[in-house]
N, C-alpha and C positions, 0 to 999 in steps of 0.2 A: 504494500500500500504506500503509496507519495507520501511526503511528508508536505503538510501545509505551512506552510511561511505565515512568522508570525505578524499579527495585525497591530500594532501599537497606538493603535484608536482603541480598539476594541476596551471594555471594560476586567476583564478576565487578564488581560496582560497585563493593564494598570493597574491592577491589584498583587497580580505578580512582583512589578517592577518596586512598586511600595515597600512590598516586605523583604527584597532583595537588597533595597537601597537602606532600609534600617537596620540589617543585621550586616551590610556593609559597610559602612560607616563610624563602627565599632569594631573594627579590626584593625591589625597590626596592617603595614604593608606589606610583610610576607603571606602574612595569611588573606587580604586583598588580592595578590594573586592567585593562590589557591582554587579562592570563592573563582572567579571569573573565569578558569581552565576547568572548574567543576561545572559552572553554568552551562561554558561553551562544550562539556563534552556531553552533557544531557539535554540541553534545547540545543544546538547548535551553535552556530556562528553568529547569524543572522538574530536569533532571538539575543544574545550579546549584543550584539550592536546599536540593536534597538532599544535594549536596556540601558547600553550606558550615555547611548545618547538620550533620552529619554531622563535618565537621572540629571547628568549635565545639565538640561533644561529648567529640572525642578529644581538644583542648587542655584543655578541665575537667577529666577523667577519664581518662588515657590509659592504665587498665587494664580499663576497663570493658569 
């Protein structure tokens, strides 16, 4: 079965992305890489990307 690309509209990944960037945020740098080579080998690449760009966003703008 394909794998569907993630939607970072979607409400289901914004909630994702939420609790990835809190329990992010609270780590060390080495374990900041960890988390991210953990994310990217279970969603992918693409669910990363969207993630941390997505976080990026909500530390610029966190009312956006």
């Amino acid at each position: 079965m394909p794998k569907r690309n993630a939607d970072p509209a979607s409400m289901v990944y914004h909630a994702s992305f939420k609790a990835f960037s809190q329990d992010y945020h609270q780590l060390s740098l080495d374990a900041k890489a960890e988390y991210r080579a953990a994310i990217r080998t279970v969603f992918g690449p693409f669910f990363l990307e969207s993630w941390l760009c997505w976080d990026r966003q909500q530390r610029m703008n966190p009312h956006a």
